[in-house]
VEXVO-621644 format. One line per field, with one value per atom (N, C-alpha, C, O, CB): x, y, z; atom name; chain; residue in three letters. Coordinates in steps of 0.02 Angstrom, whole numbers, plus 50000, padded with zeros to 5 digits. Glycine has a CB too. Layout:
xx: X/...
yy: Y/...
zz: Z/...
at: CA/...
ch: A/...
aa: ALA/...
This chain:
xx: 50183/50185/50130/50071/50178/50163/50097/50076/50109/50096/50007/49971/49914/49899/49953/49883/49841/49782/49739/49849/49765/49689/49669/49711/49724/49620/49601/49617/49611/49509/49641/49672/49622/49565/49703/49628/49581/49561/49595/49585/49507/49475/49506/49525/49390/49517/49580/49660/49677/49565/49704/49757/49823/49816/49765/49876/49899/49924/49921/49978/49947/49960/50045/50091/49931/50050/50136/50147/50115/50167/50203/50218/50287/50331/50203/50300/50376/50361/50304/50419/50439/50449/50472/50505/50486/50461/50476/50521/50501/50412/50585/50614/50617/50647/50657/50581/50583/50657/50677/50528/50697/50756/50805/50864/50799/50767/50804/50747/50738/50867/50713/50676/50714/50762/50601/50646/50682/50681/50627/50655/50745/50739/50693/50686/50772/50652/50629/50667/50673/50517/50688/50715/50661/50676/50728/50594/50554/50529/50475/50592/50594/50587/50550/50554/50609/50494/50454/50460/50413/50445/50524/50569/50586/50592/50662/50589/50611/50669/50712/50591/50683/50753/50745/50695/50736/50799/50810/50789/50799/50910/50765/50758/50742/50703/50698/50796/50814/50859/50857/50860/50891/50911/50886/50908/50916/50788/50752/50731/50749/50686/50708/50686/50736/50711/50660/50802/50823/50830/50866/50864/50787/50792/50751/50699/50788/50767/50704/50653/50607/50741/50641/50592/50542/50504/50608/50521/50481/50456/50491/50493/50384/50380/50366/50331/50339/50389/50401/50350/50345/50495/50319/50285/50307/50309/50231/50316/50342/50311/50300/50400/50298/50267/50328/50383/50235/50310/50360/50339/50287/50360/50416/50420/50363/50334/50477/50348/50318/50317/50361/50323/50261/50270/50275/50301/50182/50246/50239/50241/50233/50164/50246/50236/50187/50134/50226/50199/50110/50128/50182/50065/50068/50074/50000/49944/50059/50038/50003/49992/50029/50038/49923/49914/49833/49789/49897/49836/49787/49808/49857/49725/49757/49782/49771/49718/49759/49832/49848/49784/49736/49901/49782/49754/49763/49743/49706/49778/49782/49753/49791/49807/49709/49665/49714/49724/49606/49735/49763/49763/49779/49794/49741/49706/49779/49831/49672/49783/49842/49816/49766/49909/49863/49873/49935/49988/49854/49937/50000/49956/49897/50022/50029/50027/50066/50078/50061/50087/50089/50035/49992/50131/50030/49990/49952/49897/50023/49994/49995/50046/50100/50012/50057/50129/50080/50021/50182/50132/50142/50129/50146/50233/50095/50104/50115/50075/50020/50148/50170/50153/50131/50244/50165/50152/50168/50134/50089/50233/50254/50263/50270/50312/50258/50248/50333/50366/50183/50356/50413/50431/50380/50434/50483/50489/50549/50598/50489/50569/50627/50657/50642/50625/50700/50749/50791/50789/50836/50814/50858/50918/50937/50890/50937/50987/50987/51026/51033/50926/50878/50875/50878/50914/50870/50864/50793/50755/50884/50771/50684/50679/50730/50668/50656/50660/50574/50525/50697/50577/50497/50467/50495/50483/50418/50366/50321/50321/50300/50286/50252/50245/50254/50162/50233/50211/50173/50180/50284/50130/50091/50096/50095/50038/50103/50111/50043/50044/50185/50000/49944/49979/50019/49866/49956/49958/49886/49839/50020/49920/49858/49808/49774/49868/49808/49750/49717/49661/49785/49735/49735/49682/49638/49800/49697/49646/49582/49569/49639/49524/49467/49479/49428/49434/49534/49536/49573/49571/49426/49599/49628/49595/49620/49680/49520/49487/49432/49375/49435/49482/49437/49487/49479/49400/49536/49594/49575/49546/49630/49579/49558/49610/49638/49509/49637/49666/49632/49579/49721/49659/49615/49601/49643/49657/49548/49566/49588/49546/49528/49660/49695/49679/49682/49738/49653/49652/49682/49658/49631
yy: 49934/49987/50036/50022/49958/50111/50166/50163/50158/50227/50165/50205/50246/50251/50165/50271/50332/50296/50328/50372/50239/50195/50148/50130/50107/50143/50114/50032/49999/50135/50022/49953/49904/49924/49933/49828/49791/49777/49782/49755/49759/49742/49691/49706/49713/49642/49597/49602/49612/49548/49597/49605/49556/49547/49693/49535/49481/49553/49613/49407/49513/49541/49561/49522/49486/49606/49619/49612/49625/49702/49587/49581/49593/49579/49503/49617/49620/49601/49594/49698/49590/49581/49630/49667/49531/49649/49704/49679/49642/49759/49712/49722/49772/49825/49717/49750/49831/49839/49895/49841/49788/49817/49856/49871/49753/49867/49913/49960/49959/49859/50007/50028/50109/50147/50038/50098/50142/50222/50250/50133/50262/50331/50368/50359/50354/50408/50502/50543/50550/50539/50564/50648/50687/50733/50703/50664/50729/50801/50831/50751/50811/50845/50860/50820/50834/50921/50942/50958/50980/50986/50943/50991/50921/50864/51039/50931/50861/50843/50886/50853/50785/50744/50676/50659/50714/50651/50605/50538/50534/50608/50502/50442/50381/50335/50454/50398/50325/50274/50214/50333/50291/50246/50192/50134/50270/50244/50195/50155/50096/50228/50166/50123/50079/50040/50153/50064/50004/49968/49919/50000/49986/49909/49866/49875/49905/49815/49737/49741/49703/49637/49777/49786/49834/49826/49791/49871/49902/49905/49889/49935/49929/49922/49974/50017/49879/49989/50061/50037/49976/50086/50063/50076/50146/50207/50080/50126/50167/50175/50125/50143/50221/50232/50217/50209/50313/50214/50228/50298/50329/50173/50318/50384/50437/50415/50391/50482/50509/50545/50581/50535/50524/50547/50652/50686/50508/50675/50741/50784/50742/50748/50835/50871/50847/50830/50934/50841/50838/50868/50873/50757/50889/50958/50916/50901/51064/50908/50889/50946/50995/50844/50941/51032/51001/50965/51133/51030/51023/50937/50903/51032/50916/50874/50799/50776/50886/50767/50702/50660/50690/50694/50593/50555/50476/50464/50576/50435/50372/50298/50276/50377/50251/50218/50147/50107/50222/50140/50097/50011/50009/50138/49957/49895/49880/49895/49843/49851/49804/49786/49805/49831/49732/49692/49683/49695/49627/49662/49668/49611/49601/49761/49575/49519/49551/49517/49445/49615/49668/49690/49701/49731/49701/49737/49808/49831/49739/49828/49908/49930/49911/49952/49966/49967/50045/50062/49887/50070/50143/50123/50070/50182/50181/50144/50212/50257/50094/50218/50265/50276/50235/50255/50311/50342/50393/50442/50351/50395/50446/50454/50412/50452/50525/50547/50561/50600/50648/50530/50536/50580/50579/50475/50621/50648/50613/50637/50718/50555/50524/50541/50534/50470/50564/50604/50539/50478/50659/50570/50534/50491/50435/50588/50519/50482/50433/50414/50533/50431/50375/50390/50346/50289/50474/50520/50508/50504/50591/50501/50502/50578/50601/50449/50597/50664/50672/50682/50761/50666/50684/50740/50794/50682/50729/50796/50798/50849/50768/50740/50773/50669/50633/50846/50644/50586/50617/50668/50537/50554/50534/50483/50430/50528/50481/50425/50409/50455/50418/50375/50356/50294/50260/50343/50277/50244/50190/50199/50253/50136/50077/50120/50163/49992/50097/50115/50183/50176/50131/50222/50284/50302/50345/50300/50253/50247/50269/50276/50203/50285/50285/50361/50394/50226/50388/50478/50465/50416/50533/50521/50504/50513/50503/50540/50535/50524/50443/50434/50607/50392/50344/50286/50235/50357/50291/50236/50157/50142/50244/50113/50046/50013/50024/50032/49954/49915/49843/49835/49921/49795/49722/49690/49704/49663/49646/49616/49555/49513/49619/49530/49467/49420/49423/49478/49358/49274/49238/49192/49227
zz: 49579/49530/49545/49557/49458/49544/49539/49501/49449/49542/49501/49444/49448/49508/49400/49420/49405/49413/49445/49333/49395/49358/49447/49488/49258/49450/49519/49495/49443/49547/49568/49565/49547/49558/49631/49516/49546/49603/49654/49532/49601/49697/49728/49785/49709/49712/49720/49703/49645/49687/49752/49720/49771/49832/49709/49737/49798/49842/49831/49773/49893/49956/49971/49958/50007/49992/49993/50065/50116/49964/50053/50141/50157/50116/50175/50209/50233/50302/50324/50225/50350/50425/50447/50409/50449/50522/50527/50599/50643/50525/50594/50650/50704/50701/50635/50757/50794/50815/50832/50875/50814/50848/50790/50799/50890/50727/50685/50624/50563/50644/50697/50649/50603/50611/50691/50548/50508/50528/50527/50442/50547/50555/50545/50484/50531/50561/50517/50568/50629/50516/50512/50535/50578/50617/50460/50566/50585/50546/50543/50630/50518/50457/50414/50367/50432/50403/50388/50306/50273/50433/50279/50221/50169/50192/50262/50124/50086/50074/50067/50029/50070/50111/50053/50021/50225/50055/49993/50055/50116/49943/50017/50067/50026/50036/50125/49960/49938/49992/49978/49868/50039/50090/50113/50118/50132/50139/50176/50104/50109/50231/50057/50013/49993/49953/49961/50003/49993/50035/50029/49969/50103/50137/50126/50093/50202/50149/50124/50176/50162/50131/50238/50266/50252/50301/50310/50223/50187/50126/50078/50192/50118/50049/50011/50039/50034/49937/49903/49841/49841/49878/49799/49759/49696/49707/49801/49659/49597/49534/49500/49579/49518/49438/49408/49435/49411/49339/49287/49266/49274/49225/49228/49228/49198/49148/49198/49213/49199/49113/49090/49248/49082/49009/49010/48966/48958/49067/49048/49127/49172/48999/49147/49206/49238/49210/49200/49308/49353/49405/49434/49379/49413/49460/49502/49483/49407/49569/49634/49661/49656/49682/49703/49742/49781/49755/49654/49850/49877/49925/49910/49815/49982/50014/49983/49963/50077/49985/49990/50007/50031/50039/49996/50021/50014/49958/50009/50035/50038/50051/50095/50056/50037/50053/50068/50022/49999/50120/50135/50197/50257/50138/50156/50168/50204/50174/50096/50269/50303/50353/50384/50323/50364/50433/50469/50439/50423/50531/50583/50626/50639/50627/50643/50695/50752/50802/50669/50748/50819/50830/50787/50820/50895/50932/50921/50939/50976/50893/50875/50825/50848/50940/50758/50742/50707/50711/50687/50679/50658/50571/50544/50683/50538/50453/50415/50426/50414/50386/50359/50258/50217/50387/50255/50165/50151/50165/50135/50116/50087/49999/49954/50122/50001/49905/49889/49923/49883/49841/49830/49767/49732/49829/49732/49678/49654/49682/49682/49602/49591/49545/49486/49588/49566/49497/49432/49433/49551/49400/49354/49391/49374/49304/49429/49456/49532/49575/49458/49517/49567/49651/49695/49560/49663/49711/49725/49678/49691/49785/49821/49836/49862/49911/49830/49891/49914/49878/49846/49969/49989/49977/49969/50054/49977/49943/50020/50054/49849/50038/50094/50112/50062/50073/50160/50206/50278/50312/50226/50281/50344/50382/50352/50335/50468/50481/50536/50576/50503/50550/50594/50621/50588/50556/50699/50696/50744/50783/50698/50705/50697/50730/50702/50741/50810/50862/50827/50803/50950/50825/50812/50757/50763/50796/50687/50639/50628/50568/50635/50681/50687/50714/50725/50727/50725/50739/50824/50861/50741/50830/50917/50962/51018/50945/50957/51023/51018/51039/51039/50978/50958/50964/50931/50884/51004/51007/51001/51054/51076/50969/50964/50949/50896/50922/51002/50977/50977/51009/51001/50945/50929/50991/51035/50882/51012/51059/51053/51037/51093/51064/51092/51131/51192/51118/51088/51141/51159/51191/51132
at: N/CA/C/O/CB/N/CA/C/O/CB/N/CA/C/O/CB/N/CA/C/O/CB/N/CA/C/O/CB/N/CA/C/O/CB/N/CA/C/O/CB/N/CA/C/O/CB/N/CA/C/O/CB/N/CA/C/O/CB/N/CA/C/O/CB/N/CA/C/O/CB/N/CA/C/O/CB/N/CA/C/O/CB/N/CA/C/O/CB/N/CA/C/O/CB/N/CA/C/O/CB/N/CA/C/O/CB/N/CA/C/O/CB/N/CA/C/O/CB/N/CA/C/O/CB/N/CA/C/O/CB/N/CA/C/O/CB/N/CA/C/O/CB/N/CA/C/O/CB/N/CA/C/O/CB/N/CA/C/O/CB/N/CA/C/O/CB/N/CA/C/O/CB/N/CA/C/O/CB/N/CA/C/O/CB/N/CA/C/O/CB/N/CA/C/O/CB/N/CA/C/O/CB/N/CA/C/O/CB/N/CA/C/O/CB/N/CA/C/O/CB/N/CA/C/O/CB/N/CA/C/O/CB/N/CA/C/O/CB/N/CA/C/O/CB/N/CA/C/O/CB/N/CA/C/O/CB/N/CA/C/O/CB/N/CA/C/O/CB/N/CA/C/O/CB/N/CA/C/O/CB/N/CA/C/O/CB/N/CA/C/O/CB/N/CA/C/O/CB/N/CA/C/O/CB/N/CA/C/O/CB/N/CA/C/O/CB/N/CA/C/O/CB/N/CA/C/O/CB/N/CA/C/O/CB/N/CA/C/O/CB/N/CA/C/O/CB/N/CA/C/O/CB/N/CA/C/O/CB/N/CA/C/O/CB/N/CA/C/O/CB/N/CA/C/O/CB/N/CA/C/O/CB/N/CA/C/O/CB/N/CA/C/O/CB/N/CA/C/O/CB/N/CA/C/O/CB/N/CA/C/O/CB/N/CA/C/O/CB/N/CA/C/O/CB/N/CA/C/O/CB/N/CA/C/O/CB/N/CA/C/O/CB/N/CA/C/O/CB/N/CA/C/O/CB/N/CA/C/O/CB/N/CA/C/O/CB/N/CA/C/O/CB/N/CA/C/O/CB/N/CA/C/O/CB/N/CA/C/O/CB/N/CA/C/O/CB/N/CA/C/O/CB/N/CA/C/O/CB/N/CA/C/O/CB/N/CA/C/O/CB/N/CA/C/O/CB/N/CA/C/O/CB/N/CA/C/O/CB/N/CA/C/O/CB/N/CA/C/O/CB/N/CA/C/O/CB/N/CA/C/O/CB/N/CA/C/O/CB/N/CA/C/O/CB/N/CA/C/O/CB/N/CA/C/O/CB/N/CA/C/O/CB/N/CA/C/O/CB/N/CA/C/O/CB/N/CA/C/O/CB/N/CA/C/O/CB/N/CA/C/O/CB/N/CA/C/O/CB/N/CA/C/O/CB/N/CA/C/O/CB/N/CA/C/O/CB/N/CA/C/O/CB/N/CA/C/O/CB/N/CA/C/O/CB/N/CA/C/O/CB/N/CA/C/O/CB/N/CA/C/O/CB/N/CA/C/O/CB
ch: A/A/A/A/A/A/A/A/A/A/A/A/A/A/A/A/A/A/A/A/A/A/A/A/A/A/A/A/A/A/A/A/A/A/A/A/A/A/A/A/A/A/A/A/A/A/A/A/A/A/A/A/A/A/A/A/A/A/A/A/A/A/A/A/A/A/A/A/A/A/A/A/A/A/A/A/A/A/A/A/A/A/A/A/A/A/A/A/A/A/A/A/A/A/A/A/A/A/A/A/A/A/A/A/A/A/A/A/A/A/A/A/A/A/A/A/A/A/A/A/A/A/A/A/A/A/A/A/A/A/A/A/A/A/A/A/A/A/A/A/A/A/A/A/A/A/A/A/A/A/A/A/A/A/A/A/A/A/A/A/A/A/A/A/A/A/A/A/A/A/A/A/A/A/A/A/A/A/A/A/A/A/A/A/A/A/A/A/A/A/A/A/A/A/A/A/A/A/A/A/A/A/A/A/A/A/A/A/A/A/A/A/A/A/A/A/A/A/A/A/A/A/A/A/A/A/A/A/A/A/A/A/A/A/A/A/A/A/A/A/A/A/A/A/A/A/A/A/A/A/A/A/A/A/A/A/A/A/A/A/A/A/A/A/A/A/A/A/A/A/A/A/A/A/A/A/A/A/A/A/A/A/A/A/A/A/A/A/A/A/A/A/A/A/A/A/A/A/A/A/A/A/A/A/A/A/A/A/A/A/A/A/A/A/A/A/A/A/A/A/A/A/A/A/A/A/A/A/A/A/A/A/A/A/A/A/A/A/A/A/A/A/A/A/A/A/A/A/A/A/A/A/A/A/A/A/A/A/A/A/A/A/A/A/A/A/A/A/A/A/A/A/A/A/A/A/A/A/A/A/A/A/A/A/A/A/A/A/A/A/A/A/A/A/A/A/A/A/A/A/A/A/A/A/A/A/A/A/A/A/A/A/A/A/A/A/A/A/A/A/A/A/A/A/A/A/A/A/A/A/A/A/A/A/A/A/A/A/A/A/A/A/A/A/A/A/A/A/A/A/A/A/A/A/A/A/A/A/A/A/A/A/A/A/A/A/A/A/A/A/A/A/A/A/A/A/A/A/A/A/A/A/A/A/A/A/A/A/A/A/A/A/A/A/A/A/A/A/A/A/A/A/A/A/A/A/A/A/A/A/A/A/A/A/A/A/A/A/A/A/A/A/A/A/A/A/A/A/A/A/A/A/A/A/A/A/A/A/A/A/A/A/A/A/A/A/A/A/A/A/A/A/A/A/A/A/A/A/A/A/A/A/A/A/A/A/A/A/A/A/A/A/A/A/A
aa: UNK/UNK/UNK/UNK/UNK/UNK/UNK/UNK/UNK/UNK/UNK/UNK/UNK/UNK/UNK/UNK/UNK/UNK/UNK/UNK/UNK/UNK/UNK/UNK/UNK/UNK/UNK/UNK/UNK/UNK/UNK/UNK/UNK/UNK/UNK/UNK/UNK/UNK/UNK/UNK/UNK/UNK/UNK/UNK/UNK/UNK/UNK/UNK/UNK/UNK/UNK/UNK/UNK/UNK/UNK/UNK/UNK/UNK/UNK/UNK/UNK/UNK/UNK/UNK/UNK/UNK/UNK/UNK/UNK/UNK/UNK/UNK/UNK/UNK/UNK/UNK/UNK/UNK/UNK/UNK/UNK/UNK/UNK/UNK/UNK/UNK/UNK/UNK/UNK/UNK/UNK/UNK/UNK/UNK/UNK/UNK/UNK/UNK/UNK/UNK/UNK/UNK/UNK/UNK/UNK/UNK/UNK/UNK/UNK/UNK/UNK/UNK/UNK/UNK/UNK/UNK/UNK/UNK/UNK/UNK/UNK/UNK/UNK/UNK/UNK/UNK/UNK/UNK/UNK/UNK/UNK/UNK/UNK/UNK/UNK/UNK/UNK/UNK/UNK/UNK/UNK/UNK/UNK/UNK/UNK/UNK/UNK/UNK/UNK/UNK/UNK/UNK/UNK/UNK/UNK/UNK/UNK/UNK/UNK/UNK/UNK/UNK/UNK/UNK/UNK/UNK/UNK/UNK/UNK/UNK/UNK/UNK/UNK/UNK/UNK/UNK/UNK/UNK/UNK/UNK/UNK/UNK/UNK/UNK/UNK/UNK/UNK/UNK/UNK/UNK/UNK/UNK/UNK/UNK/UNK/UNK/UNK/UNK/UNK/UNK/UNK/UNK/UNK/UNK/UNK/UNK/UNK/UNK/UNK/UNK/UNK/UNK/UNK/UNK/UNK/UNK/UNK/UNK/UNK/UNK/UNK/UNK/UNK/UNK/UNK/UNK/UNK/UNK/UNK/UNK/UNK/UNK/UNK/UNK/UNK/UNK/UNK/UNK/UNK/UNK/UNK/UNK/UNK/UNK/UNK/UNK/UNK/UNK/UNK/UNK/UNK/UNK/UNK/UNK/UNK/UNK/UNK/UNK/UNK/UNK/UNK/UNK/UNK/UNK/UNK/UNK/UNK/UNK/UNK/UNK/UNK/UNK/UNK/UNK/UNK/UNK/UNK/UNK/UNK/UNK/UNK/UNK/UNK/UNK/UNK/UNK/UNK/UNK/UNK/UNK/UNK/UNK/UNK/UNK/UNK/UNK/UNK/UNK/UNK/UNK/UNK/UNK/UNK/UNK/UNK/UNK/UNK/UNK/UNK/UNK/UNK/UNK/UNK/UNK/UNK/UNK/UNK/UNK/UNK/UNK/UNK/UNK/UNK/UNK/UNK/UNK/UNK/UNK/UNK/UNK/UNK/UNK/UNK/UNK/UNK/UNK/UNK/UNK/UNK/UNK/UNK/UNK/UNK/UNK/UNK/UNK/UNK/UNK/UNK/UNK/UNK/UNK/UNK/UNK/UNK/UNK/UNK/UNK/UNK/UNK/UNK/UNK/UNK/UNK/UNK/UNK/UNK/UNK/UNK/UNK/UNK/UNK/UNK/UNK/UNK/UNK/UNK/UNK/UNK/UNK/UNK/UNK/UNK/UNK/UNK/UNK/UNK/UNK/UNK/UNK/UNK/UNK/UNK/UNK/UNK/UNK/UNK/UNK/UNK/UNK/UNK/UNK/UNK/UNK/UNK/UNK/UNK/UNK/UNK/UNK/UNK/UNK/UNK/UNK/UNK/UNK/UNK/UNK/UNK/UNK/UNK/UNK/UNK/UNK/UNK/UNK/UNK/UNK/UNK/UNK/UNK/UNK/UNK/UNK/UNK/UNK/UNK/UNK/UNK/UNK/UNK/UNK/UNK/UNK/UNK/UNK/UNK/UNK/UNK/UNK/UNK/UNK/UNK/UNK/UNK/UNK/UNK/UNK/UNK/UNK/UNK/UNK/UNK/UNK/UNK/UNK/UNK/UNK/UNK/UNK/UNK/UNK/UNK/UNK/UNK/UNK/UNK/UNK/UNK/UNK/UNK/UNK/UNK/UNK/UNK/UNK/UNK/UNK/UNK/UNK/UNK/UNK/UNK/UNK/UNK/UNK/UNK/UNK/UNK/UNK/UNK/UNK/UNK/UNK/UNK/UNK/UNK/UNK/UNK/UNK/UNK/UNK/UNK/UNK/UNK/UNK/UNK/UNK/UNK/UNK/UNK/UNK/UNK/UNK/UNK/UNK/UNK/UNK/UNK/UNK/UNK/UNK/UNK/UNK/UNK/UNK/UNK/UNK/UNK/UNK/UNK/UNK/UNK/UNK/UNK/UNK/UNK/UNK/UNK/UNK/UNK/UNK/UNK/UNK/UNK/UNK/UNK/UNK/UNK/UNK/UNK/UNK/UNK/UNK/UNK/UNK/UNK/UNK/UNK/UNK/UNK/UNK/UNK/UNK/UNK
């Protein structure tokens, strides 16, 4: 569940599997695009407020503080802002994708080292 209020510092852990041999599309697409599709697969995970009591008006850049792990090597992580209509439409507003290595900025590539 979204919410507005900072999480506890503890919280259980969400997990999904990921298939590379069916990963999920982007268009690429700079423009907003419904992508309740990707949110109903069981490989990903979506996060939702409940509805909003009144207008909110987002403006200025995004930001995301995001704790994970991968038993790949390297994988891509993505976060996108969704606008969900009444009739249970996603449409993107704006997403980011980094990936893993990458994390520390791109002239700072790190991946784990493997025993």
């Amino acid at each position: 569940m979204l919410k507005l209020e900072t999480p506890p510092r503890r919280s259980p852990a969400d997990t999904y599997i990921y298939n590379p041999e069916d990963p999920v599309a982007d268009s690429g697409e700079r423009e907003p695009e419904n992508m309740r599709k990707h949110e109903l697969r069981c490989d990903i995970l979506v996060y939702t407020s409940d509805v909003l009591e009144s207008d909110l008006t987002v403006a200025g850049e995004l930001s995301c503080e995001l704790f994970a792990a991968s038993t790949g090597v390297d994988t891509d992580w993505v976060v996108t802002l969704s606008d969900v209509d009444d009739l249970g439409n996603s449409i993107k507003l704006s997403n980011y994708i980094v990936r893993a290595k990458y994390r520390n900025g791109l002239d700072s590539p790190e991946l784990p080292i493997l025993s």
